[in-house]
N, C-alpha and C positions, 0 to 999 in steps of 0.2 A: 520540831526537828523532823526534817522526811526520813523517810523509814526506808533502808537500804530495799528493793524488789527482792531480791535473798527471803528478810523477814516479811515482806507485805506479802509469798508466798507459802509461806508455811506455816500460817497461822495455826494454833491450836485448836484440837478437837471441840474444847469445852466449850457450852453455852453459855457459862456463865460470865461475866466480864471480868468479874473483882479475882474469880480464879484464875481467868485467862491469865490477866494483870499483872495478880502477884508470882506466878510462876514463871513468867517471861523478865520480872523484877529480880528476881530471886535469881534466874538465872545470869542476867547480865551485871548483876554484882561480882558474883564469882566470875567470871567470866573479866570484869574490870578491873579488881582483885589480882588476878591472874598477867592481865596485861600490864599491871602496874608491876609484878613480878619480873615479867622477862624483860621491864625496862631498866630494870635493877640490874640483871647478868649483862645486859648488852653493856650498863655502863661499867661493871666491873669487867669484862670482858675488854672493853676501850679501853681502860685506867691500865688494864699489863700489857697494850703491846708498846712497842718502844717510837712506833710511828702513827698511830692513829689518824683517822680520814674518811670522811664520806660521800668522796666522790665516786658519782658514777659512772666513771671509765677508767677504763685499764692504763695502767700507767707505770715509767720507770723512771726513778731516781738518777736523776744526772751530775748532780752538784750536793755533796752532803756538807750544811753551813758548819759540821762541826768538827772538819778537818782542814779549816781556811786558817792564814796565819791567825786572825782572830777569831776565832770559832764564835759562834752562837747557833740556836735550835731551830735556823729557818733551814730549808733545802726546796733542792729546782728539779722539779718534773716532767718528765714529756708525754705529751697525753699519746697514749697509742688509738690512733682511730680507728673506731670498729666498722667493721666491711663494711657497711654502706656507702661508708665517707671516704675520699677517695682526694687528700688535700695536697694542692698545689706548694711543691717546695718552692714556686718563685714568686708565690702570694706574701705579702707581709705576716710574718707570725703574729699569733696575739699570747701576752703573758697574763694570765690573771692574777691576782694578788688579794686572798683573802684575810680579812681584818682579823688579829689577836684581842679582839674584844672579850675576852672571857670564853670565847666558844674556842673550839676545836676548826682546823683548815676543813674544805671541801663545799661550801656553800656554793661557790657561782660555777660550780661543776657537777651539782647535787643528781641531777636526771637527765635525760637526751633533751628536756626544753629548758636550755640553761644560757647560759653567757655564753661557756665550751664547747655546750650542742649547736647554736648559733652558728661561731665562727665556725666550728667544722664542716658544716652546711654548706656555708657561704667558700669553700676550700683555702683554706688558712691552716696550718699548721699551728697547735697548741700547746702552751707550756703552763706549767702551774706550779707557784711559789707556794710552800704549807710550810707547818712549824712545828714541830713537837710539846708537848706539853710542859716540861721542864725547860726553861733556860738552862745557858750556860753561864756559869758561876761568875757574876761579875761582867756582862756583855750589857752592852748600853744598844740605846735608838742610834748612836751615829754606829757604831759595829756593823746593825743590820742594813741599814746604809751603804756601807762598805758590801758588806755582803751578798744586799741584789744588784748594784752594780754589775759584781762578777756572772751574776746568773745573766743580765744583759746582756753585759759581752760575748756569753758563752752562746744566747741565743741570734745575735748578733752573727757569730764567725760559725754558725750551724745553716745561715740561709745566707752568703756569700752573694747569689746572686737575685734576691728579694726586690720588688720592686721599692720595700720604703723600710725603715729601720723598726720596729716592734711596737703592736701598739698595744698598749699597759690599762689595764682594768683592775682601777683601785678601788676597792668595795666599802662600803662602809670605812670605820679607820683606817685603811690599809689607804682610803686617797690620798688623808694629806700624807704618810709615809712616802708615796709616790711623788709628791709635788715635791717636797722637802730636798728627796734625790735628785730631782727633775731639771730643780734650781741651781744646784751645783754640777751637775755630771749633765746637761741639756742634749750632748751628743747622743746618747744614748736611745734616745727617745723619739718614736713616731708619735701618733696622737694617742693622748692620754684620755682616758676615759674613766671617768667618775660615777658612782653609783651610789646616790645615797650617801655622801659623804660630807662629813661637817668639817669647814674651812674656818666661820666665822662664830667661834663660840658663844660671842655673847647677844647674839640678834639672834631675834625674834617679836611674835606677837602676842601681847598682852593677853592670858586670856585662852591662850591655847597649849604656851611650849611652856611650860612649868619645869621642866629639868634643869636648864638654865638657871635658874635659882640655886640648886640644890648646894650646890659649892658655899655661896654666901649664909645661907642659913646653917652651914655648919660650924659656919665660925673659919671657913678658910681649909686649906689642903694638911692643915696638921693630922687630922683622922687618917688621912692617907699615908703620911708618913708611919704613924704607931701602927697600921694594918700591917707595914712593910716590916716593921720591927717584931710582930710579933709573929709575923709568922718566919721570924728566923733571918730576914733578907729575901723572903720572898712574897709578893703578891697574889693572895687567891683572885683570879677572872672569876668566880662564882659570887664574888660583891660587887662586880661588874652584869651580870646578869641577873643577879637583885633586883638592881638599880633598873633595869631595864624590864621588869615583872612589876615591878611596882608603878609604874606608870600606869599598866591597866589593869587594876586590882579584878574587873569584874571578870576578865578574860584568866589569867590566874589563878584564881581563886576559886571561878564556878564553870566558865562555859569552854576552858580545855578538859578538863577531866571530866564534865558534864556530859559533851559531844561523845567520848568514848564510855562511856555508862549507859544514855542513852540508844546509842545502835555500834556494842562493840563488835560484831559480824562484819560491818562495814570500816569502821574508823581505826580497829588494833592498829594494824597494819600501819596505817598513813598517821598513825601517833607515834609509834615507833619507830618511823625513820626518821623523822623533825625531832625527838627527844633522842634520836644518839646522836645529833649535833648538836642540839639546843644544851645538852647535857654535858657536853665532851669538855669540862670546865679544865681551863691552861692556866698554869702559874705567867706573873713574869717576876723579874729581879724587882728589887724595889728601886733602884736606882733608875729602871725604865718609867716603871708607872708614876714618882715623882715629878719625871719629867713630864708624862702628857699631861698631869694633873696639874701643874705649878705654872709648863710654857703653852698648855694649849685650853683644857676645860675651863680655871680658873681665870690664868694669863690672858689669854687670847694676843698671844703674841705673834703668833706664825704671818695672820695676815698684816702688821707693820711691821716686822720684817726686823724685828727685834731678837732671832732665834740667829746664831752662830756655831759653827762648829768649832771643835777644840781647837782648831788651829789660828783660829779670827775670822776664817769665811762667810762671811754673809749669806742665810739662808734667802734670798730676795725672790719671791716669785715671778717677778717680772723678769729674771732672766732668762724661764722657759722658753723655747724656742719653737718648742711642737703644738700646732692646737688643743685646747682643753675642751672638750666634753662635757660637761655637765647634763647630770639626768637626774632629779628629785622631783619631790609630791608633793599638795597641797595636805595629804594624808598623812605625813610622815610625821609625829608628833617628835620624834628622836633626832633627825635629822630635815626640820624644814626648809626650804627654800629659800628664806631668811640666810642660813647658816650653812646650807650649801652655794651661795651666790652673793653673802654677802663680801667676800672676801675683794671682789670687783669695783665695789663701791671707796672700800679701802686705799686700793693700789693703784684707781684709776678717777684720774679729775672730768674724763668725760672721754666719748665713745671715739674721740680724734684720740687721744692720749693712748689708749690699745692702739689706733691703727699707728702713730709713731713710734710705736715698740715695737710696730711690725707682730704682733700678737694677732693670735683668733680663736673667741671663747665664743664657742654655740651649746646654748643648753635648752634643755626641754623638761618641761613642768607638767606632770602628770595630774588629773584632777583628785585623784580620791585613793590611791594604792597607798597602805601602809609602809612604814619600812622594812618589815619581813619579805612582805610581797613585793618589792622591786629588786629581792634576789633568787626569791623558792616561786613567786606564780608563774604558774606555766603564760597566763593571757599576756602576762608581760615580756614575757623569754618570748613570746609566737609575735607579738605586736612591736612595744617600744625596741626592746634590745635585737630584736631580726630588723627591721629598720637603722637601727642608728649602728649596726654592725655593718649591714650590708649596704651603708652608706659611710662607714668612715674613711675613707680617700677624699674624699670632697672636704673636709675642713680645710685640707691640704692647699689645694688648691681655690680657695675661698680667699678674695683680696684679706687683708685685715682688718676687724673689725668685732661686732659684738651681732650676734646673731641668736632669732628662737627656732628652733625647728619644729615644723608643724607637719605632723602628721594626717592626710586627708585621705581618703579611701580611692583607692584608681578607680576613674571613668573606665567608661568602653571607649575604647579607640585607642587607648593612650598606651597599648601594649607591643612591646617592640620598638620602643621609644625611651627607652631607658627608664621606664618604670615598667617591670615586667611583679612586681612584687603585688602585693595586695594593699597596699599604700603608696602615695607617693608624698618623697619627704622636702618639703618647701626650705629654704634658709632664707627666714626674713629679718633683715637688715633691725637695731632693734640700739637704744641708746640707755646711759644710765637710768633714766628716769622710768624705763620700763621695769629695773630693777630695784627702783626704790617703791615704785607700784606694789609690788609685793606686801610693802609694811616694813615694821624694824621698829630700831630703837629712836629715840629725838637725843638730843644733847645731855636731857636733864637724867635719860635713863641711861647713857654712855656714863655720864657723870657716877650715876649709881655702882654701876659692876667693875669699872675702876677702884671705887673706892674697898667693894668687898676682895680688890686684886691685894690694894695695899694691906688692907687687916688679914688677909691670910697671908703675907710677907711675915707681921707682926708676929700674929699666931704661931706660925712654923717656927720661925727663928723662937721665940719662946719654949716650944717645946723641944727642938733640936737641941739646947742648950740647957733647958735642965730638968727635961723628963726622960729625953732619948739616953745619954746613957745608962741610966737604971735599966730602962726598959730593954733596952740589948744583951746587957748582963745577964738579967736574970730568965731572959730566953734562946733557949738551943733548937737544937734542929729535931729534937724528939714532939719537944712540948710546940712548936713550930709547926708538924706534921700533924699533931693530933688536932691542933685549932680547925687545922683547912679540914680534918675529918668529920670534925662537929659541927662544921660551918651547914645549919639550916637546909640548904640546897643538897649538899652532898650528904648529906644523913636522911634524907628521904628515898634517896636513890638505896642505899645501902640497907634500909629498913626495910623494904619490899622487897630484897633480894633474896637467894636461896641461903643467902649467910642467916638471915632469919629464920630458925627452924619452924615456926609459926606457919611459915609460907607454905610447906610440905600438903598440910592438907589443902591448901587451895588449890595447889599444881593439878594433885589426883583428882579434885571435884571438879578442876574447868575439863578433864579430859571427859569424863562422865556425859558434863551438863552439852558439849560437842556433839557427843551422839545422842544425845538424844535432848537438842533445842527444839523450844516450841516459842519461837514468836509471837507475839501479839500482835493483833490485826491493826490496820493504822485506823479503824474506825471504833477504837476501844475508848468508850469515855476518860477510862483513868488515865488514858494516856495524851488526853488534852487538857486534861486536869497538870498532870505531870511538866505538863509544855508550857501552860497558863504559869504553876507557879518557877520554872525556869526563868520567864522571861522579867518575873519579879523579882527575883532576887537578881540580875544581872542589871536590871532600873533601880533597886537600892543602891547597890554596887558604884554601880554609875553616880549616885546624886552624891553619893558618899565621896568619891573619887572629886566630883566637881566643885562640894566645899571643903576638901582638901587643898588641891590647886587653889583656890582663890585665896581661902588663909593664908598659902606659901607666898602667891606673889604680891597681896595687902602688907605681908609682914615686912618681906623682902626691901619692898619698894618706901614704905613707910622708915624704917631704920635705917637702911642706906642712903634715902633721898634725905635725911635731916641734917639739916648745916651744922651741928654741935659734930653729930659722928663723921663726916667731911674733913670740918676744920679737926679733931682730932687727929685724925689720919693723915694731915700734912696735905690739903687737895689746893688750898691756896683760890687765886680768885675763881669763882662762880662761871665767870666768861669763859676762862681757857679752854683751851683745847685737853682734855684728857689722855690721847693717842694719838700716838707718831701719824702724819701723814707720809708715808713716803712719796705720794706722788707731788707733795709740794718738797721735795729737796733739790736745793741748787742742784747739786750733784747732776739730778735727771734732766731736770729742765737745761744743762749745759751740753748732756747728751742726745736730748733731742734735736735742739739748735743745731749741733753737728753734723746729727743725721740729716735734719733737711738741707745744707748748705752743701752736702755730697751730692745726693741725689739730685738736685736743684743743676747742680755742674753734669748733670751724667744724662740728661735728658733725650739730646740727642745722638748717645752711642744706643751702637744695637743695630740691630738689620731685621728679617723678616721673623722673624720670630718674637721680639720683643714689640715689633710695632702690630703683628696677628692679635698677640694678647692685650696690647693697648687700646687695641679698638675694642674688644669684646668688652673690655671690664666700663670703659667709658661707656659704652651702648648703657649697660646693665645699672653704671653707678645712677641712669635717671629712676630704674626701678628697686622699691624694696625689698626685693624678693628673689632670692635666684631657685628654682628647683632644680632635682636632680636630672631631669632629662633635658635641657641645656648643660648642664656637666657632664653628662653624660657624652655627649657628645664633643664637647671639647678635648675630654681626655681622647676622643678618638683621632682629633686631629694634631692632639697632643703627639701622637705616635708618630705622626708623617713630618711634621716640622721640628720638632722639639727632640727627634728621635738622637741628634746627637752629644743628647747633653743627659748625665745624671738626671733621674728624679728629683735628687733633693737642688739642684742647680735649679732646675725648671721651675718647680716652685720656690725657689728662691725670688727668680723672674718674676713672674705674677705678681708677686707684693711689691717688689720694687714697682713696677710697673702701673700698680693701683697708686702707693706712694704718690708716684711723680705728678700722677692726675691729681691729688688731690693739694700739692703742691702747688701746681699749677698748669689748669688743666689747656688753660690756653696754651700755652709755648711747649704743650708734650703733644698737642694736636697740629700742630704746627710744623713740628722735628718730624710727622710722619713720612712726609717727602724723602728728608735725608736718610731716614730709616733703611727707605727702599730703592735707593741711589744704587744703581748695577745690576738691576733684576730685570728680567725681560718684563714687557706688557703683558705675554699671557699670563705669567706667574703673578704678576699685584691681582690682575684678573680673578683668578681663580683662588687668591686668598678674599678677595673680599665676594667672593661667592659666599665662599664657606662663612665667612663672616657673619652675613646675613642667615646662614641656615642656623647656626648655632643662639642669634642671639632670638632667634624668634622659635626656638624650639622649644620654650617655656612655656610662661605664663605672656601674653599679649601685650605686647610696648604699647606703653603712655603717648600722648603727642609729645613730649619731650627727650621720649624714645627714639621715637619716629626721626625726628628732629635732628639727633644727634647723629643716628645711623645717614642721614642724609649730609652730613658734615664730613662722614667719614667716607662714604662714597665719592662726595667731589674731592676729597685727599688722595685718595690712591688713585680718582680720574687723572690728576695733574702727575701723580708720579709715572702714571702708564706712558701718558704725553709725550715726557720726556727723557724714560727709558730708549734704549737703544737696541732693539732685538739681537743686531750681530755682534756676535766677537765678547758676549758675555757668557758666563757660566750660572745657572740656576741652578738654586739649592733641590731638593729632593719636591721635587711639585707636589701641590696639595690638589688632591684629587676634588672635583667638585660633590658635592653627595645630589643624588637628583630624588625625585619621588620625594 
């Protein structure tokens, strides 16, 4: 463990080592003691205010969810930006939305290198949805639903004249809450952005994601419901954050409270901010956690599209309208890439199937960041998320389709070119198979987590029916209260606190041992002794943790996968399909049909505008790769030609316009003539100047490029031809860019 320069300077007097040792031991006990103390006030401290948060900017409540006709404990914030930051009211706002996992709101706001730091940077106006600790008495997931709708709207009619409608940062659970909304309310929404967010609950990889499991080894979601009962109708979040500590026993159990034992001069501090979040433990109703437990953990129903609201509406995510985002890790043991991506594999029979939805999912796969650290590390807030912030208009404008974004580090030269950032971010074209590339489950393992869906159906309704009312009876809201007191996690906090009269002497000795610390030298044998045996107990820790997991998914897999407990559960033949496909439903496939037989008739409406953008995407469709400084520059000529059409018009344009190419790309190459029927010669001219500056402002065309750009050249030759200079009106000219 390196040793804060603080301590590597103030080593003690003594010669002796074992003195040195035990006295610098001695002190940072008390001293860890101590810090474990004031982590105790800060959480009783959070527990009484009635809004609790740790976010790091100033901020004012705009929307309180518990004076809406249906109330519930969410409310909408505005982030007040501090001097520095200086954001444009006609920038697209960004909303963030952090996860009711068990934690307390304020993560993707936590410090200036944040999600909120980002967009503020990038001049964005900031909102942020949090929650109080308590629900409201009887408030469901479709309530809250209901409820940031309003906060949308509200952000919505606060930037009237915004270049694009809000784009939503769903963190961890708080994504699929956003898709959910997304899918029903589509208006609402610019692009959505996901962080670590799990869509498809039961993928994964053998061998690595073991939580997955955790549901079927219990026997089904009935634990969940008697958790719900006992604590009164409400759910403790701190068996949510168990569950989320147990994953890595060694982290846990030795090397968080380790790291602050070992150099508590440097680490209090930076423990004490991540424990009054990690700590800030939220109820919900039980009526809510049933639901993620029953239609999402267990279920995995969101992605076939099996999830309805009270009134019949179909939660479909294909009726999103805005680009989806996606950002996870290969590191993410919580949230793998599996489960944040598989939901694509799901809803879509192949990479044409997104672009006839007119859809557009880009995501990026990070190599090795945890899931803590794709909301709290700073390297991520300064790299991925400043990138993929200071790039989100471009999904927008990205034909439809399936794309990764790859982050590559700016050359020299390439500045002032629409890559002025310290990366430049590529969008390359990218089909299902890249997403099955990832890994996942086979048939025989889908087969399996069905069947542990159906035995926790079994289970539940078993105990719904003749345990649950006992158990509601004979529990109130005292004995309901005292449970979440006693609950493990919160009785450690409250043990270390000054409510412990115990605690008293350590307070007075960490002031003592403050003035008068004596560090040990980092060249102190016992304290590579000390380091030696850390990193053994954290390699027990670990091999323990690793035939844990294997038991779990040997057991898992072996029980489930046996055709007695199958055919008991009603699974029927072996071949079938397990789960809904929706993208094999007539239904879709009649609505795709439609759309292409529109589009197919519309090919040659449109004038200089539609046929600008027809030629660029055709140039690009030969390559797989679009980066940001060719977009960059189109949005510039976006301004001059497109200027009198809404944003969301304009990109509406572009996809049509990709569409019809891949419809057919002959007869939309063809319509470009008529396109430009009544423009003078200079103006084809000087569009297809720009033409060429924009589609070679990238990455370097293919000969197929090449190829095609020369196709589009002798089009608009023949329309120049026989243009008519006089007696015609030209749209707003597009300037040529030179240099």
């Amino acid at each position: 463990m390196p040793r804060s320069e603080a301590a590597a300077g103030l080593q003690t007097d003594s010669t002796d080592p074992t003195l040195a040792y035990v006295t610098d031991a001695a002190q940072r006990t008390v001293l860890f003691l101590d810090t474990l103390r004031r982590r105790g006030n800060q959480y009783l401290a959070g527990a009484a205010e009635h809004t609790p948060d740790v976010l790091g900017f100033e901020h004012e409540i705009l929307i309180d969810g518990e004076a809406l006709p249906r109330p519930v404990n969410y409310w909408l914030a505005r982030i007040v930006p501090p001097a520095e930051f200086s954001p444009d009211p006609r920038r697209r706002p960004f909303v963030v939305v952090d996860p009711r996992a068990g934690h307390g709101p304020g993560i993707g706001g936590f410090r200036r290198d944040s999600e909120i730091g980002v967009a503020l940077r990038e001049g964005h106006p900031c909102y942020f949805v949090g929650f109080r600790p308590r629900p409201i008495p009887g408030q469901t997931i479709e309530d809250i639903a209901r409820a940031e709708a309003v906060f949308l709207d509200e952000v919505i009619r606060r930037h009237p004249e915004a270049e694009g409608k809000p784009c939503v940062i769903g963190n961890c659970q708080a994504g699929w809450a956003v898709l959910m909304l997304a899918a029903v309310r589509p208006e609402l929404f610019g692009p959505i952005f996901l962080a670590g967010s799990p869509l498809s609950y039961w993928a994964g990889v053998r061998g690595k994601n073991p939580m997955r499991y955790s549901g079927g080894l219990l026997g089904g979601t009935w634990l969940t419901a008697m958790a719900g009962d006992l604590g009164a109708g409400l759910f403790d979040g701190a068996w949510l954050v168990s569950n989320f500590e147990g994953l890595n026993p060694a982290n846990t159990l030795w090397s968080k409270p380790y790291r602050v034992w070992a150099d508590p001069d440097r680490e209090a501090e930076r423990f004490l901010g991540f424990e009054k979040w990690w700590g800030g433990h939220v109820l919900m109703t039980a009526e809510e956690m049933n639901f993620i437990a029953n239609k999402l953990f267990v279920g995995n129903k969101l992605s076939s599209g099996e999830i309805s609201l009270t009134d019949g509406t179909p939660v479909d995510i294909r009726n999103i309208k805005s680009p989806v985002v996606v950002f996870c890790s290969h590191g993410d043991n919580i949230t793998p890439p599996q489960q944040a991506l598989g939901w694509i594999l799901d809803l879509y029979d192949s990479a044409e199937d997104i672009r006839a939805r007119g859809q557009t999912i880009v995501y990026n796969v990070h190599d090795s960041i945890g899931h803590l650290g794709i909301f709290v590390a700073a390297s991520i807030a300064r790299k991925e998320h400043s990138e993929l912030i200071h790039n989100i208009d471009i999904p927008e404008l990205l034909p439809p389709g399936l794309y990764e974004v790859i982050l590559r580090p700016r050359q020299p030269g390439q500045e002032g070119k629409g890559a002025d950032g310290d990366y430049v971010a590529s969008f390359e074209a990218r089909t299902l198979d890249d997403i099955r590339a990832l890994g996942g489950n086979d048939d025989a393992d889908e087969r399996r987590f069905a069947a542990a869906a159906r035995l926790s159906e079994v289970t539940r309704g078993l105990y719904e029916t003749f345990a649950a009312p006992f158990v509601r009876a004979m529990v109130g809201e005292p004995a309901g209260e005292w449970a979440r007191r006693l609950h493990p996690l919160r009785l450690q906090f409250e043990m270390f606190s000054d409510l412990n009269p115990a605690m008293l002497p350590v307070a007075l000795a960490a002031e003592q041992v403050r003035g008068q610390r004596q560090p040990v030298g980092v060249g102190n044998p016992w304290l590579a002794m000390q380091e030696a045996w850390s990193q053994g107990m954290v390699a027990a820790l670990d091999g323990w943790r690793q035939m844990r997991d294997t038991w779990a998914e040997q057991a898992f897999l072996a029980f489930y996968g046996a055709p007695a407990v199958q055919a008991a559960l009603g699974m029927g033949d072996a071949d079938g399909r397990v789960r809904r496909r929706p993208a094999n439903d007539p239904a879709h496939r009649e609505l795709v049909r439609g759309a292409v037989a529109n589009l197919r008739a519309r090919i040659a409406e449109g004038g200089l505008t539609e046929a600008f953008a027809r030629a660029v995407i055709y140039v690009r469709l030969a390559e797989r790769e679009i980066d940001e400084r060719a977009l960059a520059r189109f949005r510039h000529i976006r301004r001059r030609i497109g200027a009198d059409r809404s944003v969301a018009d304009f990109k509406a344009m572009i996809r049509e316009q990709f569409l019809m190419l891949l419809i057919d790309h002959r007869a939309a190459i063809r319509a470009i003539p008529q396109l430009l029927a009544g423009l003078s010669a200079a103006t084809i001219a000087d569009a297809m100047a720009d033409i060429e500056d924009i589609v070679g402002g990238g990455t370097p065309l293919t000969d197929t490029g090449r190829q095609r750009l020369a196709e589009l050249a002798a089009a608009f030759t023949a329309a120049a031809e026989r243009a008519t200079d006089g007696g015609t009106v030209d749209p707003k000219p597009v300037r040529r860019r030179r240099g």
